[in-house]
C-alpha angles and dihedrals in degrees: 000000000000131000111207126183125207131163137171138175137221140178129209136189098251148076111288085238089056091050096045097052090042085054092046097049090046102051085046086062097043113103109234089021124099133176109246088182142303133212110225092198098054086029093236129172116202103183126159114200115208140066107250108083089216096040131062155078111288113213125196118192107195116189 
């Protein structure tokens, strides 16, 4: 097992809560993706993408 760190950043033109509500509504709606948890206050994103509940890549974005 591996562990691989990417990151990459991106601005756009709107308000970070707008940003953040628009992410979040938009990772509930992508197929192999699921919410863990997020923290309103940091705006912090905490996916795992896979089926298995014990497999799978964990993604954190972070805004």
């Amino acid at each position: 097992m591996s562990i691989v760190d990417h990151n990459q950043g991106v601005q756009v033109p709107y308000s970070i809560e707008d940003t953040f509500m628009a992410l979040r509504q938009a990772c509930q709606n992508l197929d192999g993706f699921n919410i863990n948890d997020f923290d309103e206050t940091l705006k912090i994103l905490y996916l795992k993408a896979g089926v298995s509940l014990f497999r799978g890549e964990k993604i954190l974005l972070l805004l």
